[in-house]
C-alpha positions in Angstrom: 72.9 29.6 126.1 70.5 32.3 125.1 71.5 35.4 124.8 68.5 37.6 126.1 68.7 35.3 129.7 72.5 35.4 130.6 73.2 32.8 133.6 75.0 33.2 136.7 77.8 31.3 135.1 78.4 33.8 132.4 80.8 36.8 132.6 81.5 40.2 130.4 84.8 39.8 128.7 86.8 42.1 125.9 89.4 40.3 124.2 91.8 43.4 122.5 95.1 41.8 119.7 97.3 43.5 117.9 97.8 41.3 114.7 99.2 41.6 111.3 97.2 43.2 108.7 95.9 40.5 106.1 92.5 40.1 104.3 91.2 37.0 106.1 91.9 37.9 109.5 89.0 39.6 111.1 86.8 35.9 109.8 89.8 34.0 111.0 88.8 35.6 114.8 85.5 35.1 114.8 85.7 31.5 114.2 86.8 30.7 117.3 82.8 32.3 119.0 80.6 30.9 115.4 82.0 27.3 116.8 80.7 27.6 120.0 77.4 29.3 118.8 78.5 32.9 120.2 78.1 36.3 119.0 80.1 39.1 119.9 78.2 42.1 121.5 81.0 44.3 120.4 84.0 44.2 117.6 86.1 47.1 116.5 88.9 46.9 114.2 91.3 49.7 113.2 94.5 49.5 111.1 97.5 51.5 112.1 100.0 50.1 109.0 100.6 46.8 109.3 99.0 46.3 112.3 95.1 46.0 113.0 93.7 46.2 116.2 90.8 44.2 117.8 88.4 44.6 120.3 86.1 41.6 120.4 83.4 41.7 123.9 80.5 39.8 124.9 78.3 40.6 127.6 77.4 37.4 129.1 80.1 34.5 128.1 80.0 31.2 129.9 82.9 31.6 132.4 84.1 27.8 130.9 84.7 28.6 127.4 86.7 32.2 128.2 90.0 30.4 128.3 88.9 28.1 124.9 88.2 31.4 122.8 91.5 33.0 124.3 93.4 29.8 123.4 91.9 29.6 120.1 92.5 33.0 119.3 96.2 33.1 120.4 96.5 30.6 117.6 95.2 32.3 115.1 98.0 33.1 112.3 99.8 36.9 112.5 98.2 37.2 116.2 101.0 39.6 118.3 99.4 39.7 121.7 96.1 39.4 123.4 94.8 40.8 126.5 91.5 39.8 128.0 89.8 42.0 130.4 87.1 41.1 132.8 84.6 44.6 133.8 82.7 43.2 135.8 86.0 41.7 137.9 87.2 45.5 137.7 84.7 46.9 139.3 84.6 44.9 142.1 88.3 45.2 143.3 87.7 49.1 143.0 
């Protein structure tokens, strides 16, 4: 996949977790794109306590590995909840 030539199979996606606030977490969830040779567009990361939340989004993700990374990163220890959300799928229904 190259990044500056997206294909027709790829698709924007945000993946946004709450998760428990621990030093190796933010490496644990990028694990899960580094294995598959990705690289976020986007992350953000802001504590509240003992919470942190994540925004992780890529611009042009193959469409087959979407629900691998969201699997993967379910898994990932002190994860509360993960929401994926799909712009471009948005924009169409509106």
């Amino acid at each position: 996949m190259s990044d500056l030539h997206p294909s027709p199979c790829d698709v924007a996606v945000r993946f946004m977790l709450d998760a428990d606030a621990s030093p190796g977490l933010l490496p644990r969830l990028l694990q899960p794109f580094a294995k598959r040779d990705l690289t976020p567009d986007r992350m953000w990361s802001h504590r509240n306590g003992p919470v942190v939340h994540v925004e992780i989004a890529l611009e042009a993700m193959p469409v087959e590995m979407v629900s691998l990374v969201e699997g993967n990163l379910r898994q990932v220890v002190g994860v509360h909840g993960l929401t994926q959300v799909r712009p471009t799928a948005l924009s169409r229904v509106a």
